[in-house]
Biopython code that builds the backbone (N, CA, C, O; Angstrom):
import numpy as np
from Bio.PDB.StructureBuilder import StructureBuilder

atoms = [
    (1, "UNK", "N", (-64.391, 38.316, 32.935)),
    (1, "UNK", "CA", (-64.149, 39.515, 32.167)),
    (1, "UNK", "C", (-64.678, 39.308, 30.739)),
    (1, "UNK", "O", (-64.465, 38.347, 29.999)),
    (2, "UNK", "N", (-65.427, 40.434, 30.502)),
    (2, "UNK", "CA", (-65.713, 40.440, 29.026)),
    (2, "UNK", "C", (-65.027, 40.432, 27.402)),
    (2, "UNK", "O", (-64.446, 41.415, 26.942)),
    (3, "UNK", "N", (-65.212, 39.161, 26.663)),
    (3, "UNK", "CA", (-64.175, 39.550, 25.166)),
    (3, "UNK", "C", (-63.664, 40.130, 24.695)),
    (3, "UNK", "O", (-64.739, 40.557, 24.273)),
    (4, "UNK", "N", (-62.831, 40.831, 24.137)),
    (4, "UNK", "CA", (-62.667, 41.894, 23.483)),
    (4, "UNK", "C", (-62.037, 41.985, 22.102)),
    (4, "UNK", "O", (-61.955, 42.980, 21.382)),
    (5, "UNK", "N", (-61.485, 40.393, 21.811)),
    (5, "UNK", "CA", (-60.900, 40.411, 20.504)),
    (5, "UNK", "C", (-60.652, 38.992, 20.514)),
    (5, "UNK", "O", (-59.860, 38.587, 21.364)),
    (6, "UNK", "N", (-61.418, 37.784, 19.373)),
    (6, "UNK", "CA", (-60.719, 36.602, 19.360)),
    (6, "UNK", "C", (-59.786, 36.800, 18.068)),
    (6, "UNK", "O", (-59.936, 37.578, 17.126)),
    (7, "UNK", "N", (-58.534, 35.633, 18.371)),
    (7, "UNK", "CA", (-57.626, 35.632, 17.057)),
    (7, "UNK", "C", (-57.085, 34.182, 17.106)),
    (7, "UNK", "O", (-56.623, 33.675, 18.129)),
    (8, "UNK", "N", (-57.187, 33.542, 15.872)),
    (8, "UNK", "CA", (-55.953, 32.107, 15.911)),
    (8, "UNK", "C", (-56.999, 31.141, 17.534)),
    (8, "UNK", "O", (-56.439, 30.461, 18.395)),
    (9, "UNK", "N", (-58.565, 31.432, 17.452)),
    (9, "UNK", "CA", (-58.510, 30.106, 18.572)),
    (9, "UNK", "C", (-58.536, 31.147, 20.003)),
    (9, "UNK", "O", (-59.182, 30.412, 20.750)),
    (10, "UNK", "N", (-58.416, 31.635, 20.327)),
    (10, "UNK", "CA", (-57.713, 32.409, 21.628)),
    (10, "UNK", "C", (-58.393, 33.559, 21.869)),
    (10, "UNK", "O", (-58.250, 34.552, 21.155)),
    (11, "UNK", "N", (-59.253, 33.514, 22.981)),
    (11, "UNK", "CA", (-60.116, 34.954, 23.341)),
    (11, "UNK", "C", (-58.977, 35.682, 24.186)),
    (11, "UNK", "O", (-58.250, 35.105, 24.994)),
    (12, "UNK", "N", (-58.919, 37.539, 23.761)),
    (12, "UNK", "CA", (-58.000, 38.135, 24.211)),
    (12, "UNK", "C", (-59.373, 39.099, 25.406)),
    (12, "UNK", "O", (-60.543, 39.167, 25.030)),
    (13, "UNK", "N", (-58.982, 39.634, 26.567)),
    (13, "UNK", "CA", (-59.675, 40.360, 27.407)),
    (13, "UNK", "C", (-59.125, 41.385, 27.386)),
    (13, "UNK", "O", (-58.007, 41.465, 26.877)),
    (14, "UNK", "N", (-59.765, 42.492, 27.944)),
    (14, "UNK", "CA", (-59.275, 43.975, 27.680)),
    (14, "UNK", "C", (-58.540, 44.108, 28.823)),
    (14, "UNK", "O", (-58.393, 45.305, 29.070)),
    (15, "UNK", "N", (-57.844, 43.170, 29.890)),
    (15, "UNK", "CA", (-56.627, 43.072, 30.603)),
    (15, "UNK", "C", (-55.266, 42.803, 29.806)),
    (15, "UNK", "O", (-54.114, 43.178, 30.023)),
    (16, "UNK", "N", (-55.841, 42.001, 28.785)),
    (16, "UNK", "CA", (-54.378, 41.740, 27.880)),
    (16, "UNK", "C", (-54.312, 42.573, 26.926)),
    (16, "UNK", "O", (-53.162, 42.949, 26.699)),
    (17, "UNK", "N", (-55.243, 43.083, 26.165)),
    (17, "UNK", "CA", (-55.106, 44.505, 25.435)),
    (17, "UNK", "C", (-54.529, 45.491, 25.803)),
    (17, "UNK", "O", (-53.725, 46.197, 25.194)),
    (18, "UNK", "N", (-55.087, 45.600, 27.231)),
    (18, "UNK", "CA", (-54.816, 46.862, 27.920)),
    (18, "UNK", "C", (-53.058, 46.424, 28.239)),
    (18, "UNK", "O", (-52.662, 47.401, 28.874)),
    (19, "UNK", "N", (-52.298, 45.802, 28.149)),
    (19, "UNK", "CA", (-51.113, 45.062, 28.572)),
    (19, "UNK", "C", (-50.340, 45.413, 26.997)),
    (19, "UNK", "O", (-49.166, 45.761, 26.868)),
    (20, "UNK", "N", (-51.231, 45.237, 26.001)),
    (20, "UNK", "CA", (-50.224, 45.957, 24.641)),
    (20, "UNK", "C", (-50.382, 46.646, 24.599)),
    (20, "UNK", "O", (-49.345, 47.125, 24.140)),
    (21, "UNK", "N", (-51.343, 47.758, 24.798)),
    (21, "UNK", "CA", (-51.350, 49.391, 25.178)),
    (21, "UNK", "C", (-49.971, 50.093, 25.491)),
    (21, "UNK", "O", (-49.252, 50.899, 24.902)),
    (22, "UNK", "N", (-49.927, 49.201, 27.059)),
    (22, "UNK", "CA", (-49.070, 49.816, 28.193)),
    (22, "UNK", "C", (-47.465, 49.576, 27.058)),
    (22, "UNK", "O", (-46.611, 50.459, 26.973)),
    (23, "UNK", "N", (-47.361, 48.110, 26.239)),
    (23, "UNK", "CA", (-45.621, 48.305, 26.054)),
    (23, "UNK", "C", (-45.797, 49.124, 24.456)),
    (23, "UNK", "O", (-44.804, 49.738, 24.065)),
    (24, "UNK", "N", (-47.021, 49.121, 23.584)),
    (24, "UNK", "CA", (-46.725, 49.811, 22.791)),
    (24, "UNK", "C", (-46.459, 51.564, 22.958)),
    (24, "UNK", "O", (-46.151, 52.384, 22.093)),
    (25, "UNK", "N", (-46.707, 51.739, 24.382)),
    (25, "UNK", "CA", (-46.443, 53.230, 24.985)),
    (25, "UNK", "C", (-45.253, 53.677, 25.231)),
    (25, "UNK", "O", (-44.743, 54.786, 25.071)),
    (26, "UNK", "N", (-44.612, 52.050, 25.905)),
    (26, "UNK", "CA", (-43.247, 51.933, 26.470)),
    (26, "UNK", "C", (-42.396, 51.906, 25.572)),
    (26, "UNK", "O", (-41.191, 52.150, 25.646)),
    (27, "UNK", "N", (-43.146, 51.545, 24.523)),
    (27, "UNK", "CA", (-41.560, 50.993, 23.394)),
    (27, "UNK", "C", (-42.219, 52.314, 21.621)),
    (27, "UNK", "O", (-42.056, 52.055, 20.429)),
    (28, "UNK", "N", (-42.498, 52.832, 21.876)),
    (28, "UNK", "CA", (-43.515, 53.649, 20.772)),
    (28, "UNK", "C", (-42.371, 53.834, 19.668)),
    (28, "UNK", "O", (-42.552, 53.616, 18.470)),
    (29, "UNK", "N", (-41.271, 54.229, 20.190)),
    (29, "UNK", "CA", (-40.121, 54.514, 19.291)),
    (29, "UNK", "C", (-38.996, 53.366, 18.825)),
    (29, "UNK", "O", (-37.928, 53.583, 18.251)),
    (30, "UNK", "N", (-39.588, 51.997, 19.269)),
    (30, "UNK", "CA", (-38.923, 50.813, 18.555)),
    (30, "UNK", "C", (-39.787, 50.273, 17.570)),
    (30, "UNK", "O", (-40.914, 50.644, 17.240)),
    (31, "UNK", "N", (-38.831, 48.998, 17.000)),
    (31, "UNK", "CA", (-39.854, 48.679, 15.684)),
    (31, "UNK", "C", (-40.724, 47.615, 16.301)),
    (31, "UNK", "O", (-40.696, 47.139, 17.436)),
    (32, "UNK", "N", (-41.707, 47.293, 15.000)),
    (32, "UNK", "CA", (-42.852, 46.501, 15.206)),
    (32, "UNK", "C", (-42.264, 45.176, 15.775)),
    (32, "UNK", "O", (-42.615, 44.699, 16.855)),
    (33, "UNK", "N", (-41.160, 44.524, 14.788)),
    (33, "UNK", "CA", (-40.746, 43.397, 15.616)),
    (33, "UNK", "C", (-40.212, 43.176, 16.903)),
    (33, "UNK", "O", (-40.340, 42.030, 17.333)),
    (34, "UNK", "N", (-39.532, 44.164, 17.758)),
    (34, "UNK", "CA", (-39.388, 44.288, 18.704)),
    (34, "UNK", "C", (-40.180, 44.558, 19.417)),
    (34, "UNK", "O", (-39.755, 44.740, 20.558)),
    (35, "UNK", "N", (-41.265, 44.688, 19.279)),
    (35, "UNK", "CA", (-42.327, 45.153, 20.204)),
    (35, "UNK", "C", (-43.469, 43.693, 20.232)),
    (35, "UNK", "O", (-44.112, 43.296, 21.204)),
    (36, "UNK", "N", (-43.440, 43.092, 18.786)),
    (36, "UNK", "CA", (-43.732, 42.077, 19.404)),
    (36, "UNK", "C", (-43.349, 40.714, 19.786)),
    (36, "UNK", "O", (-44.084, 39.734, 19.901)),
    (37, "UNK", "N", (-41.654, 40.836, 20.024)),
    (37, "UNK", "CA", (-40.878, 39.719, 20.299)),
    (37, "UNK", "C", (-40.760, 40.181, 22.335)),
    (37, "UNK", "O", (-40.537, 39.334, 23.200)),
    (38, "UNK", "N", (-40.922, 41.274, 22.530)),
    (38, "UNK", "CA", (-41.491, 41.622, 23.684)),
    (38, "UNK", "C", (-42.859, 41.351, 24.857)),
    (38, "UNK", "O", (-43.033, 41.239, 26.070)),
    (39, "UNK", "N", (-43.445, 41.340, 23.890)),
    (39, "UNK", "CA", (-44.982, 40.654, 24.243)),
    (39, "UNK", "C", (-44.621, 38.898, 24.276)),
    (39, "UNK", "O", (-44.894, 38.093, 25.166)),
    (40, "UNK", "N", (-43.999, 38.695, 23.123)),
    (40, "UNK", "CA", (-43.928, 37.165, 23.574)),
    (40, "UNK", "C", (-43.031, 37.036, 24.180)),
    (40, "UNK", "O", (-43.020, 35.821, 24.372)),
    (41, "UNK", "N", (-41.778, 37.646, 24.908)),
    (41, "UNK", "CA", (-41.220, 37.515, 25.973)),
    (41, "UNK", "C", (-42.014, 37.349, 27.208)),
    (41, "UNK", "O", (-42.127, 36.318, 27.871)),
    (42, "UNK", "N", (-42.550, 38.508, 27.427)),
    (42, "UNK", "CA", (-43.877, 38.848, 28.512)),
    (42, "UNK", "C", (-44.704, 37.529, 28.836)),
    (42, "UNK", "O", (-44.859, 36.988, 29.931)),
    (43, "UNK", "N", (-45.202, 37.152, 27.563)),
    (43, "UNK", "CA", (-46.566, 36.407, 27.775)),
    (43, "UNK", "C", (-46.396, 34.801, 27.677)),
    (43, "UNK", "O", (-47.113, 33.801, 27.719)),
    (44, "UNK", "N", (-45.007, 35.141, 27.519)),
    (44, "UNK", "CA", (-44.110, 33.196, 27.210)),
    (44, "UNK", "C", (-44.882, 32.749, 26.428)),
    (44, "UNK", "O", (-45.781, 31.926, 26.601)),
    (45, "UNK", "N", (-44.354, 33.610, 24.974)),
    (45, "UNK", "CA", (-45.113, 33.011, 23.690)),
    (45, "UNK", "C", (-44.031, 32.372, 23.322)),
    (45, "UNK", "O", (-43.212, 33.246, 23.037)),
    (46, "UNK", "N", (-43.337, 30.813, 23.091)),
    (46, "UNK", "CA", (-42.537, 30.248, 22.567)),
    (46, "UNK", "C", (-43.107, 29.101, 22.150)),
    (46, "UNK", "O", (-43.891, 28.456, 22.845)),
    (47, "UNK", "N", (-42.656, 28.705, 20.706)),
    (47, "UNK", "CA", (-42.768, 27.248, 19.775)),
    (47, "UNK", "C", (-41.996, 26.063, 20.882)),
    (47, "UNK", "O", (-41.378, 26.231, 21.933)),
    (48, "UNK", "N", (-42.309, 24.977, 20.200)),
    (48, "UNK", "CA", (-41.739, 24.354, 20.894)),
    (48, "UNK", "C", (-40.394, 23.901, 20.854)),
    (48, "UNK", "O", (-40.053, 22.979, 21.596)),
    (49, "UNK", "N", (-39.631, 24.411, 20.118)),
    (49, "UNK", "CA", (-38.289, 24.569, 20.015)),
    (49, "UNK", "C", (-37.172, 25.916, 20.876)),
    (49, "UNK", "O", (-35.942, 25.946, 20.928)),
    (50, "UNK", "N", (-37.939, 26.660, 21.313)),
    (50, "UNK", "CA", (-37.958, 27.684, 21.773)),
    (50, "UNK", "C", (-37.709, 29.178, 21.115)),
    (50, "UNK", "O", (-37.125, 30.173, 21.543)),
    (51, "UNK", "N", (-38.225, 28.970, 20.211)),
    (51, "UNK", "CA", (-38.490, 30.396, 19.406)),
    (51, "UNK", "C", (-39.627, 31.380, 19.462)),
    (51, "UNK", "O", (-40.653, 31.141, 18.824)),
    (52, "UNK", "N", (-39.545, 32.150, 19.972)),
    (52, "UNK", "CA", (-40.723, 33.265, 19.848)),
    (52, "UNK", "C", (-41.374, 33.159, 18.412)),
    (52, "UNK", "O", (-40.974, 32.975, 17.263)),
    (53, "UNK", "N", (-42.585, 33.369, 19.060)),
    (53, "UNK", "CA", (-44.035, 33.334, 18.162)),
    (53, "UNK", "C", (-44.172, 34.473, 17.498)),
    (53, "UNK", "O", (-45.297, 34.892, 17.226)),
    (54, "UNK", "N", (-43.152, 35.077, 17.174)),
    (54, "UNK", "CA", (-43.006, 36.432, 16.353)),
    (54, "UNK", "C", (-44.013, 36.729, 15.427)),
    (54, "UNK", "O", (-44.274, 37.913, 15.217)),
    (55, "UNK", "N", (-44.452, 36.091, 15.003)),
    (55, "UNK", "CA", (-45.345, 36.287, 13.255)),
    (55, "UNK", "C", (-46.896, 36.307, 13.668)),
    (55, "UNK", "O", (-47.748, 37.090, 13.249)),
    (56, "UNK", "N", (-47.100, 35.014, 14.804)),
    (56, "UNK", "CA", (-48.490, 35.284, 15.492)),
    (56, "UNK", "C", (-48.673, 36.290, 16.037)),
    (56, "UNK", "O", (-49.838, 36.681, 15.960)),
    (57, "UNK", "N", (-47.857, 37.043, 16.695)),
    (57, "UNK", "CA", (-47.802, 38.134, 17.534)),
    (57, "UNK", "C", (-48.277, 39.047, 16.757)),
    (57, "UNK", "O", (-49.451, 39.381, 16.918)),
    (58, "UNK", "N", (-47.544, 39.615, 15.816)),
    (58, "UNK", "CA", (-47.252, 40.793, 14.619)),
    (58, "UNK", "C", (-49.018, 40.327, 14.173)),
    (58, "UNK", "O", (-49.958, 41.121, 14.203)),
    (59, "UNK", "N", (-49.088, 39.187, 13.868)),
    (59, "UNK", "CA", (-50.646, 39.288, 13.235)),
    (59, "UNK", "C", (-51.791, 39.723, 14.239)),
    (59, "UNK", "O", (-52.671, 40.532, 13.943)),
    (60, "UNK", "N", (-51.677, 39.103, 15.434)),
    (60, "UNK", "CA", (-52.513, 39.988, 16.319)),
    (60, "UNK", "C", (-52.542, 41.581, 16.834)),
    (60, "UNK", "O", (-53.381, 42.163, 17.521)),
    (61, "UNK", "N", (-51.082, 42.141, 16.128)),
    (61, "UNK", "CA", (-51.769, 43.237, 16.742)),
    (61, "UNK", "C", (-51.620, 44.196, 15.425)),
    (61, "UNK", "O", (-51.517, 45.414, 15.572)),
    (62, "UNK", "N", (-51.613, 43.599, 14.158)),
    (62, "UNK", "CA", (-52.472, 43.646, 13.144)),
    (62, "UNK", "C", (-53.593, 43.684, 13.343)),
    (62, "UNK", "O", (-54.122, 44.794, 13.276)),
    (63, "UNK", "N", (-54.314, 42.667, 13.624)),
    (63, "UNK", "CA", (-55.882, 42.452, 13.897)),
    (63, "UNK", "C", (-56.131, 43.627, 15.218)),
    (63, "UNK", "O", (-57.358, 43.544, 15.151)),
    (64, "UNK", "N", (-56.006, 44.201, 15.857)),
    (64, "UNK", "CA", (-56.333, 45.213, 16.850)),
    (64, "UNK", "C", (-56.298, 46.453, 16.229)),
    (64, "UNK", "O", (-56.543, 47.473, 16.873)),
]
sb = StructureBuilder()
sb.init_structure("model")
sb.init_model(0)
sb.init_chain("A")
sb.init_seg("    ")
for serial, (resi, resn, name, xyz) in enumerate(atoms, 1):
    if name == "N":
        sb.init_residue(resn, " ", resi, " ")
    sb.init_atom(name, np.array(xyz, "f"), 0.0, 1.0, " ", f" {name:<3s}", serial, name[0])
structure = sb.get_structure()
């Protein structure tokens, strides 16, 4: 599948774009942080302590 956005190291495909599409549709009327403590639920974005990657998240879909 073709590129569609690198960020932080990490090529994103327009399967995983298309995947923040779908929950920023689902969740349109929650806030930004919840929407992307959601995605890193989804995508098992956790530190290694087990904290969501909250801030990377929020910056990527900044960058989109």
């Amino acid at each position: 599948m073709e590129e569609w956005i690198r960020y932080r190291g990490k090529n994103y495909t327009f399967r995983e774009i298309n995947e923040i599409r779908e929950i920023l549709i689902a969740y349109r009327d929650r806030s930004r942080r919840f929407i992307s403590q959601e995605i890193c639920r989804r995508w098992g974005w956790r530190q290694p302590n087990g904290v969501l990657k909250d801030m990377i998240c929020r910056g990527l879909l900044l960058q989109l």
